[in-house]
C-alpha positions as CSV (number, residue, x, y, z in Angstrom):
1,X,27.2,-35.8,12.8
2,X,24.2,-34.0,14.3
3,X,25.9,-31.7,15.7
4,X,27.5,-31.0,12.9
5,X,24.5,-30.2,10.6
6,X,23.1,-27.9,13.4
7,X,26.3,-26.3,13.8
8,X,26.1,-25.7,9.3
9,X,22.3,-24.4,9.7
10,X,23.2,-21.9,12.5
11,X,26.5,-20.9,11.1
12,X,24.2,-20.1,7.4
13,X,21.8,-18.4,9.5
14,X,24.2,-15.6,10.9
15,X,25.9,-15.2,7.5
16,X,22.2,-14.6,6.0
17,X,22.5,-17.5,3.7
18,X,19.2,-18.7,5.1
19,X,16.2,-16.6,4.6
20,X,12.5,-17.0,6.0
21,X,9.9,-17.4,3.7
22,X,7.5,-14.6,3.0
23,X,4.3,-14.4,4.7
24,X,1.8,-11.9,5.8
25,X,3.8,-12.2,9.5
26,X,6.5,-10.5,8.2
27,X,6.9,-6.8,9.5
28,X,5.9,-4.0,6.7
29,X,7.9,-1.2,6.4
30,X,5.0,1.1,6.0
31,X,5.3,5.0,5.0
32,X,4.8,7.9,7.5
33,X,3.2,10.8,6.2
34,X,5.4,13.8,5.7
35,X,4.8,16.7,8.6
36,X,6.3,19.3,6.5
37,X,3.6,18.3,3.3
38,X,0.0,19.5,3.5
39,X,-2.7,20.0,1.0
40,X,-5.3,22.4,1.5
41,X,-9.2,21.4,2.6
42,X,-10.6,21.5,-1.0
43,X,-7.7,19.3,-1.4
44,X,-5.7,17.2,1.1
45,X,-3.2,15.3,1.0
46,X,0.0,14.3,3.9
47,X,2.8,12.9,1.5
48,X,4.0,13.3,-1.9
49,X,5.3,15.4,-4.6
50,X,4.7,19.0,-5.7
51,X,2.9,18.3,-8.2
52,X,0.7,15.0,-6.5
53,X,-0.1,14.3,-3.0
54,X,-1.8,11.1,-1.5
55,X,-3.8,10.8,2.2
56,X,-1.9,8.1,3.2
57,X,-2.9,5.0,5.7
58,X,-0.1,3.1,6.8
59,X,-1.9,0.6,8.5
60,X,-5.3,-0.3,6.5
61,X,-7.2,-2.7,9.2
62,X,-11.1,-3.8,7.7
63,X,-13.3,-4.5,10.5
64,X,-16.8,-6.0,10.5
65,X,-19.1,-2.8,10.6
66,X,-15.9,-0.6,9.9
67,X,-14.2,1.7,6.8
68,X,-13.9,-0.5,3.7
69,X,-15.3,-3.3,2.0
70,X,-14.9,-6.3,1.0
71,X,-16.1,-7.4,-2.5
72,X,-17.2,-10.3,-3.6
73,X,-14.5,-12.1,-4.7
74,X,-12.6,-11.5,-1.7
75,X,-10.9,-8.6,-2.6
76,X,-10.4,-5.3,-0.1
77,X,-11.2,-2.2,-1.2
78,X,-10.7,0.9,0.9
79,X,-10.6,4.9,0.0
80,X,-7.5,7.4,-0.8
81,X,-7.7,10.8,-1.6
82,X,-5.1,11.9,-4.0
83,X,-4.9,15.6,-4.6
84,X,-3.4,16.5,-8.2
85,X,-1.7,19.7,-8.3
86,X,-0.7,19.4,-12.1
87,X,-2.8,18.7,-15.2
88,X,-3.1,14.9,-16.5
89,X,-4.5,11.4,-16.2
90,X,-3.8,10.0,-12.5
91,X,-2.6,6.3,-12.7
92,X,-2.1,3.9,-9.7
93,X,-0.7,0.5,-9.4
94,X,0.2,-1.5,-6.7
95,X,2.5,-4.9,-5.8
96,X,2.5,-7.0,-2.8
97,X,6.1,-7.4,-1.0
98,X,5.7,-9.6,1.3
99,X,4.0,-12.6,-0.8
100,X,2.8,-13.3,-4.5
101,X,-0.9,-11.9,-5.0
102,X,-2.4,-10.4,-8.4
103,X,-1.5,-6.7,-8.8
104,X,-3.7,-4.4,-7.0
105,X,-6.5,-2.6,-8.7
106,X,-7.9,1.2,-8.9
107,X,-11.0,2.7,-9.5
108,X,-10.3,6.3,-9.7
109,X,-12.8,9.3,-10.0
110,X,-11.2,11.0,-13.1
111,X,-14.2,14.0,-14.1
112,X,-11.7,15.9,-15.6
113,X,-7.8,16.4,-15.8
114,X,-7.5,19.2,-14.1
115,X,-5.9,19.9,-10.9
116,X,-8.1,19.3,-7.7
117,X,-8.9,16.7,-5.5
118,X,-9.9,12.8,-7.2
119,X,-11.1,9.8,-4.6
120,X,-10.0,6.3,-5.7
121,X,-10.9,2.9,-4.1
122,X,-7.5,0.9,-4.3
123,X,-8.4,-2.6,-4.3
124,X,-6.1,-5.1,-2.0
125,X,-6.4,-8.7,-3.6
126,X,-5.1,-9.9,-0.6
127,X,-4.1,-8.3,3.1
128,X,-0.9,-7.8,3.1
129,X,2.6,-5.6,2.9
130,X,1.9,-3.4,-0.2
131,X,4.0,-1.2,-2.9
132,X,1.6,1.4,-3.9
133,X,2.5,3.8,-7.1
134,X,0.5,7.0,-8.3
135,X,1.5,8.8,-11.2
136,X,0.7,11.9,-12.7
137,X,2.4,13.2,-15.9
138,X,6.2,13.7,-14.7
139,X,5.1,13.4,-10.7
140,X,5.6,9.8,-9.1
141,X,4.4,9.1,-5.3
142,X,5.5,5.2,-3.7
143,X,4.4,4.5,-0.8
144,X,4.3,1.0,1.6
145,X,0.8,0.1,3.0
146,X,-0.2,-2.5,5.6
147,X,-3.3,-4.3,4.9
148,X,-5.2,-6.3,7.7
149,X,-8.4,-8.3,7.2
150,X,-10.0,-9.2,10.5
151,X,-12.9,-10.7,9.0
152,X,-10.8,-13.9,8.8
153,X,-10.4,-14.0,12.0
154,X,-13.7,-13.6,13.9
């Protein structure tokens, strides 16, 4: 009978009809930055649209003493440049893939809505695989972040 069950589990394991749990283990299909795309200095940016472009971090890793911070509710917060190459208000909003976690959060320098270059600090609830979305009147950049806390684990 044992034999069996096992034989049922890895049978439904090949078919896919078992899958693993989500967790922050789970590999993150993060975004490369485009070689072809480049801003300018005044206004970078490695991946996007024509009219919005992002400096994107595929791996985000905060270190004691290092880039980013973390707030105090736990939260991580870490820079992007976006450069806007068309007029408007820049939105951003963010998911986790890999586990449930509250939606992530932007602060966004927004002086004006002209084209030029705004800072943001996107704010990670929680490490992990992320689904990050800017807008910008009819321009739409996605891109998949991995977010690392070693804090926990010094």
């Amino acid at each position: 009978m044992l034999r069996v069950i096992v034989l049922a589990v890895v049978v439904a394991d090949l078919f896919g009809a078992i899958s693993p749990a989500a967790s922050s283990d789970t590999p993150c299909a993060v975004t490369k930055p485009s070689g072809d795309l480049r801003g300018t200095p005044q206004c970078p940016g490695d991946y996007g649209t024509g009219g919005l472009l992002v400096n994107l971090q595929p791996e985000i890793e905060f270190r004691p003493n290092g880039p980013g911070f973390v707030l105090p509710d736990g939260s991580l917060a870490w820079k992007f440049g976006w450069c806007r190459k068309a007029r408007g208000k820049l939105t951003i909003q963010g998911t986790r893939l890999d586990a449930s976690a509250p939606p992530l959060r932007a602060e966004i320098a927004q002086s004006s809505e002209k084209p030029g270059f705004s800072p943001s600090h996107l704010i990670f609830p929680t490490e992990g695989c992320w689904n990050v979305i800017g807008k910008l009147g009819a321009s739409t950049v996605s891109f998949v972040t991995h977010v690392v806390d070693h804090h926990k684990r010094n």
